[in-house]
C-alpha positions in Angstrom: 13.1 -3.7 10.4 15.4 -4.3 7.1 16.3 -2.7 3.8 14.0 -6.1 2.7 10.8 -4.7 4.2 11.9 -1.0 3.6 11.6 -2.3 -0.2 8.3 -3.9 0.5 7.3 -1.1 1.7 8.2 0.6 -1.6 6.8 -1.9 -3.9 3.7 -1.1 -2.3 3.9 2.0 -3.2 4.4 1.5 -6.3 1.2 -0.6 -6.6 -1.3 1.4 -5.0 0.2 4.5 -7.1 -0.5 2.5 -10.3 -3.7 1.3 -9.5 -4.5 4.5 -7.8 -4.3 6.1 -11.4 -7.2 4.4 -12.7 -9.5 4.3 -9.7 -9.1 8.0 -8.7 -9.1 9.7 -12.4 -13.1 8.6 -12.3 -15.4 9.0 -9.1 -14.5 6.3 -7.0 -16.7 4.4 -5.0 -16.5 3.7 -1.3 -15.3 -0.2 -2.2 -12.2 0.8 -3.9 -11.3 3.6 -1.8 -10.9 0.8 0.8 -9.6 -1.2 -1.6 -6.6 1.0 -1.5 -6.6 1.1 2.2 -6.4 -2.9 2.2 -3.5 -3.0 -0.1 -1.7 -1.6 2.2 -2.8 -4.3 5.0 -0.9 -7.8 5.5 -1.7 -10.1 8.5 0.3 -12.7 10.6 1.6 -14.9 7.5 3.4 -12.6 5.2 6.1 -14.4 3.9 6.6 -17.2 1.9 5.6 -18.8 -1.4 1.9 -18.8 -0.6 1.4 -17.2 2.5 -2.5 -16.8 3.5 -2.2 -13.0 3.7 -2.9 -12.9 0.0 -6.0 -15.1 0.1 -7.7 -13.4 2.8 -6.3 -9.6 2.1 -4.5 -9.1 -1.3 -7.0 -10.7 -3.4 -10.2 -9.2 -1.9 -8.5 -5.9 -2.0 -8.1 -6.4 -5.7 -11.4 -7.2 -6.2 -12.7 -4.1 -4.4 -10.4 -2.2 -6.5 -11.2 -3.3 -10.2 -14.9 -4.4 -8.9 -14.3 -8.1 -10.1 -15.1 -11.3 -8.0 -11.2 -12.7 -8.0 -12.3 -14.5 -4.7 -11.7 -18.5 -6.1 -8.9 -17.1 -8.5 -5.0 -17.9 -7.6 -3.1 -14.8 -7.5 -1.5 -15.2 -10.8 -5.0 -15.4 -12.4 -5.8 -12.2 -10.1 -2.9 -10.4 -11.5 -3.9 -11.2 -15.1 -8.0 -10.4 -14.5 -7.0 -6.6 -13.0 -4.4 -5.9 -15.4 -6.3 -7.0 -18.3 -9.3 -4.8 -16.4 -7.7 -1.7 -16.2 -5.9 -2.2 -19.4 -2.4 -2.0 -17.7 -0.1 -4.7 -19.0 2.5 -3.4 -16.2 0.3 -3.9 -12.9 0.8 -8.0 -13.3 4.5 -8.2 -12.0 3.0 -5.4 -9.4 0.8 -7.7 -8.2 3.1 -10.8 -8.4 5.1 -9.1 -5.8 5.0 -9.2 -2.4 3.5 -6.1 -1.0 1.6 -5.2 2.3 2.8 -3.8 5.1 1.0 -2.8 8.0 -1.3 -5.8 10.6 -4.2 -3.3 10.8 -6.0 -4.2 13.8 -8.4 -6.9 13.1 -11.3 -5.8 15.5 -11.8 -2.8 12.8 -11.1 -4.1 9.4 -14.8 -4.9 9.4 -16.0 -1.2 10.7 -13.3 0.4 9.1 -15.3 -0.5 5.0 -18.3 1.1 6.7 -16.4 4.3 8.2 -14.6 4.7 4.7 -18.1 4.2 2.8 -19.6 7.4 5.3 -16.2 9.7 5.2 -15.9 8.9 1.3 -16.1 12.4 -0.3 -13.3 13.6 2.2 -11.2 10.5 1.9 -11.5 10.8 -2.2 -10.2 14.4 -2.0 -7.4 13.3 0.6 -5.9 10.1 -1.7 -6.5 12.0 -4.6 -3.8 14.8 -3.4 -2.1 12.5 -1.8 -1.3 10.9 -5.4 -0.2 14.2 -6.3 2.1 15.5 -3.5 4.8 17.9 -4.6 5.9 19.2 -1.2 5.7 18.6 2.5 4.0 21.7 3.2 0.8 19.8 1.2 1.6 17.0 3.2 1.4 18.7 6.9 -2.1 20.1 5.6 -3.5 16.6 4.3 -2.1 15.2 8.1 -4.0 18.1 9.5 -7.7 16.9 7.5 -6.6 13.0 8.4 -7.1 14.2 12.2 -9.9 16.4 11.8 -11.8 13.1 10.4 -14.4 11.5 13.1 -12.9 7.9 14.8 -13.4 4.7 13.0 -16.0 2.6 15.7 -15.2 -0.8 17.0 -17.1 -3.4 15.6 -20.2 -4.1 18.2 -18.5 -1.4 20.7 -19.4 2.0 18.8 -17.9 3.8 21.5 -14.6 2.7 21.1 -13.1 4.4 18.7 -9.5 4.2 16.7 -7.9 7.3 15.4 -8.0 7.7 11.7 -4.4 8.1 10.8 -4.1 4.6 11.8 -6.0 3.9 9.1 -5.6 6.7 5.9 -1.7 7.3 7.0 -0.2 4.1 5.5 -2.3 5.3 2.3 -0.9 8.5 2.0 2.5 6.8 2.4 1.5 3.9 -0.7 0.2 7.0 -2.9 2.9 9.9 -2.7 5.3 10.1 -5.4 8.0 11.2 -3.5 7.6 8.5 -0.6 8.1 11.1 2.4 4.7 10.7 3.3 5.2 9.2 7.2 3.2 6.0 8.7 1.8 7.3 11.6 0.4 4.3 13.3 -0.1 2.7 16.3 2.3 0.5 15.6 5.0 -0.2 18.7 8.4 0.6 16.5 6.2 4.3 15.0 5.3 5.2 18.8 8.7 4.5 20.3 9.8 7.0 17.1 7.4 9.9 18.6 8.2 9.2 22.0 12.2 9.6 21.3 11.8 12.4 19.5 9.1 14.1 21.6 5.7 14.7 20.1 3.9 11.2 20.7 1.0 13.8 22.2 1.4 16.6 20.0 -1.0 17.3 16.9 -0.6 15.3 13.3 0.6 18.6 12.0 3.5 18.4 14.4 4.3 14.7 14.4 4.4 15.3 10.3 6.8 18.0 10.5 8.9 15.8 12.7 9.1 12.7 11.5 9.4 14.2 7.8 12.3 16.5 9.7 14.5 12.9 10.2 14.7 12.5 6.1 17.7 13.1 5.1 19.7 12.1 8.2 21.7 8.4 9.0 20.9 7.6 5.3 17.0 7.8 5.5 16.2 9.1 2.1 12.7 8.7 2.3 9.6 7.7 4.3 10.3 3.7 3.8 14.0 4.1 5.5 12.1 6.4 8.0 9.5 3.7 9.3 12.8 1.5 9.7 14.0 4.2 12.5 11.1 3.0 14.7 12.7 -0.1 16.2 14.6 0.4 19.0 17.9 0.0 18.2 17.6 1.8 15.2 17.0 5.6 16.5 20.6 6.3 17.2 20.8 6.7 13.5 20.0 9.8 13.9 19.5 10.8 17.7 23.2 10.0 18.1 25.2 13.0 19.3 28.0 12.4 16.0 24.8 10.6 13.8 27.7 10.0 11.2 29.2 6.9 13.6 26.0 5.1 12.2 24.3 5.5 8.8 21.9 3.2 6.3 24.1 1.4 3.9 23.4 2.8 0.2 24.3 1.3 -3.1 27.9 2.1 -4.0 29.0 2.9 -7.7 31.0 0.5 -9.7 31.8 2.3 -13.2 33.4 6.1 -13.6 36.1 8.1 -13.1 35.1 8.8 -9.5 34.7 6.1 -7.6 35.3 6.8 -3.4 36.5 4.5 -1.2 36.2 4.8 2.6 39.9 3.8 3.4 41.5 5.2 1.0 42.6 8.1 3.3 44.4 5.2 5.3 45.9 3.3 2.5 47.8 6.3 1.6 49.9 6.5 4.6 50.3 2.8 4.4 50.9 2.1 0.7 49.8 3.3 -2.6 46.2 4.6 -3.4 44.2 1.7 -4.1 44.0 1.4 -8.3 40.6 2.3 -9.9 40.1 -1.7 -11.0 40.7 -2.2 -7.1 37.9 0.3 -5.6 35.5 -1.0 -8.3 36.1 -4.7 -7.1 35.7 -3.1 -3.2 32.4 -1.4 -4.1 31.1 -4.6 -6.6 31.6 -6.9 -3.4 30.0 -4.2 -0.7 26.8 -3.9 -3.2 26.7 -8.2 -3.4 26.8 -8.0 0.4 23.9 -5.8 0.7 21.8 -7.6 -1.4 22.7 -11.0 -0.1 22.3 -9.3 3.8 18.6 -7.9 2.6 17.2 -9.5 5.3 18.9 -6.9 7.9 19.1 -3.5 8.6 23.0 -2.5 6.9 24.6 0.7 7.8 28.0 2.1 7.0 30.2 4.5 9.1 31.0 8.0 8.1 32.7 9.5 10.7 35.9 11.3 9.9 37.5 8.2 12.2 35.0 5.7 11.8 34.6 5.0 8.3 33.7 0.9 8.3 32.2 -0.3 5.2 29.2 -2.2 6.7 27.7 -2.9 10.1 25.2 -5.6 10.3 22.3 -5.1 12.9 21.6 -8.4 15.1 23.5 -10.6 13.1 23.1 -13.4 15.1 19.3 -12.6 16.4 21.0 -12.6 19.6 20.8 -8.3 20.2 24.9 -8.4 18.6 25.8 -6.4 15.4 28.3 -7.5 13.3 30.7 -4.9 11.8 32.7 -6.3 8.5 35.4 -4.3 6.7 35.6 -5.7 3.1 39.0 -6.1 0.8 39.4 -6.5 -2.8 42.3 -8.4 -2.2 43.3 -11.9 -0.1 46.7 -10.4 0.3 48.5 -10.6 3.7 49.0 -6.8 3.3 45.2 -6.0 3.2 44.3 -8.7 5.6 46.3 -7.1 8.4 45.3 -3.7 7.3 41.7 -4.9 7.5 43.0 -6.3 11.2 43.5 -3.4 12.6 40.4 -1.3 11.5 38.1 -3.8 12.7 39.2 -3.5 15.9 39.9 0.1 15.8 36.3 0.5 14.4 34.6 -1.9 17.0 36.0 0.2 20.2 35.2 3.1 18.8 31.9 2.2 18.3 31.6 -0.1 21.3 34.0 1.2 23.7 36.2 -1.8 25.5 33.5 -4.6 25.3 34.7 -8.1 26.6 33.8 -9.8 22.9 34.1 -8.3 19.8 32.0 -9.8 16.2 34.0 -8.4 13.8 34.6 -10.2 10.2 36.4 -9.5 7.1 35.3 -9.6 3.7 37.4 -11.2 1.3 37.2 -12.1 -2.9 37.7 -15.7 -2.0 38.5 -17.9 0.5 42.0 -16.6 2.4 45.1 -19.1 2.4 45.2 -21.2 5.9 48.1 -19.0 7.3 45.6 -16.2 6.9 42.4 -18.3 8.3 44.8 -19.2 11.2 45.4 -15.8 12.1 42.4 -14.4 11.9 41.0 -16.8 14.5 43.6 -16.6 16.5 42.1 -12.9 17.0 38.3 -13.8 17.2 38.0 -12.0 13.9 35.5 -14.5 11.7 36.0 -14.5 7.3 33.8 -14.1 4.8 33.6 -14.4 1.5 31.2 -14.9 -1.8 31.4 -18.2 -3.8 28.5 -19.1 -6.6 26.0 -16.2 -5.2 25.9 -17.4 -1.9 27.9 -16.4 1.5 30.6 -19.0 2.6 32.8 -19.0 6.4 35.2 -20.8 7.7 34.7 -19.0 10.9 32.5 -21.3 13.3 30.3 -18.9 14.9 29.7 -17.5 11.0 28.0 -20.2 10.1 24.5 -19.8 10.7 24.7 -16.5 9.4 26.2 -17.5 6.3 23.8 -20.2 5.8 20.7 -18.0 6.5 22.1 -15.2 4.3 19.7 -15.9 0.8 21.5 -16.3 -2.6 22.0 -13.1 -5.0 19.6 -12.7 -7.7 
């Protein structure tokens, strides 16, 4: 996964909160509580500018939910209809936005309206505390009625049955306010999570207590980072032995009096400490790299002897991660500083691999001498020009190319 879908993830939440508000302050009927359900749903096409998950999901999950026929309506005109409906001028740019996040299984989506429409005095009392969640205490209990509900059938098989937090789980997650709410699915990258950490057959209660346990460690502050762990590559976050080698990149600050800097133990047995003006143009560039690097999962080291400023999951699609150290400066000084903790940072991360992808981050583009060196050493440059990413470095380019503008 990436920070990207993490904010998706987010942004759902803050829809189905909002509309939440309105639909659950009266007695909801069974067509809106799946309306919420389906807001949390997306299908095969996701992205794009039109992609068909928000004529075939989105939209008839808005009309469940304000009981209006939006069915031969764009989703602008959607947006307009529901806001104007529920006299909320705010749930427009809501609804603009992409949100969705979870390919519930398509041989239940049918049942599923049905099964919601039978269980629809529990489920009301369940989203309803879920919308007001304080602590995760509340949360392990609500897990613990999700469980004790009866299995949503198959459609035309009613003996098959799929477990309900499949289905009310992602919910939970799109209506707590505090967003620590786990998905508990049977997605792949959510069951490799409970196998890892060991309660992939235990009860909800336990696999709640868990996975909520994880918050708070590698830089997951809440349940959006969490669902991020389940990929593979991801759980050494915070299953590693020394979890600080490897943690989820967060904004950095730019304005203050205190403004840290991950070097700056090492620049002072070099040279002077790096000026205030300096660590704000550091932090400014780390925070343009993160956004323009949405797409992937960023972490940051913050290990007493690891401290690299970002580390860039499968950079090249290829299984490789890409660790940059970034400079405020294009001065030969800094650009052999930069040299050497690259490569002290890759082997001790990596150990003594036979090719490193290490890069430097720099406030414009190096003079040749510099570019010469630097690949020389297999060590690729980077640097950001008109909101967009821009390499010299050969095997860079792709990645610079792919990398979308800044906002």
């Amino acid at each position: 996964m990436s920070q990207m879908w993490a904010e998706r993830q987010r942004r759902t939440n803050a829809l189905v909160r909002r509309i939440a508000s309105h639909v659950l302050k009266a007695d909801a009927d069974s067509s809106q509580l799946f309306g919420l359900c389906k807001l949390t749903w997306i299908t095969n096409a996701y992205e794009g500018e039109n992609p068909a998950y928000i004529q075939s999901t989105k939209i008839p999950a808005l009309s469940d939910v304000a009981g209006i026929d939006l069915r031969q309506h764009t989703l602008p005109g959607a947006a307009s209809l529901v806001s104007a409906e529920f006299g909320d001028p705010g749930l427009e740019s809501l609804i603009l936005a992409h949100t969705g996040f979870t390919n519930f299984y398509k041989a239940y989506r049918n049942s599923a309206r049905l099964w919601v429409d039978a269980n629809r005095s529990v489920l009301t009392d369940i989203f309803r505390q879920a919308h007001l969640l304080s602590t995760d205490e509340q949360g392990q209990r609500l897990a613990r009625r999700i469980a004790a509900l009866p299995p949503i059938p198959k459609a035309n098989h009613p003996n098959q049955g799929m477990r309900p937090d499949f289905l009310v789980t992602p919910v939970c997650f799109a209506l707590d306010p505090r967003l620590r709410f786990p998905i508990i699915n049977g997605a792949e990258r959510v069951q490799v999570l409970l196998r890892r950490i060991g309660v992939v057959d235990s009860t909800a209660t336990e696999k709640y207590r868990a996975l909520v346990s994880l918050i708070g460690r590698g830089g997951v502050k809440d349940a959006a980072d969490l669902d991020q762990l389940g990929l593979a590559d991801q759980l050494d976050l915070v299953c590693d032995e020394n979890e600080h080698l490897r943690y989820l990149l967060e904004e950095q600050p730019e304005e203050g009096d205190e403004l840290p800097s991950k070097e700056e133990e090492e620049v002072e047995r070099l040279q002077q400490a790096l000026s205030g003006v300096q660590r704000r143009v550091h932090n400014r560039m780390t925070n343009q790299l993160r956004h323009l690097l949405s797409r992937w999962t960023l972490l940051e080291g913050r290990a007493m002897n690891c401290k690299y400023d970002v580390l860039v999951r499968d950079y090249d699609r290829a299984g490789n991660d890409l660790l940059i150290e970034v400079k405020s400066s294009t001065d030969p000084s800094q650009i052999r500083m930069a040299i050497g903790q690259v490569y002290a940072y890759w082997h001790r991360l990596n150990g003594s691999t036979d090719e490193i992808h290490c890069a430097i981050l720099l406030p414009s583009q190096p003079v040749n001498s510099a570019l010469d060196l630097l690949d020389w050493l297999e060590i690729g440059v980077l640097w950001i020009e008109k909101d967009q990413l821009h390499t010299t470095t050969d095997w860079l380019c792709g990645f610079a190319i792919n990398s979308p503008r800044l906002l």
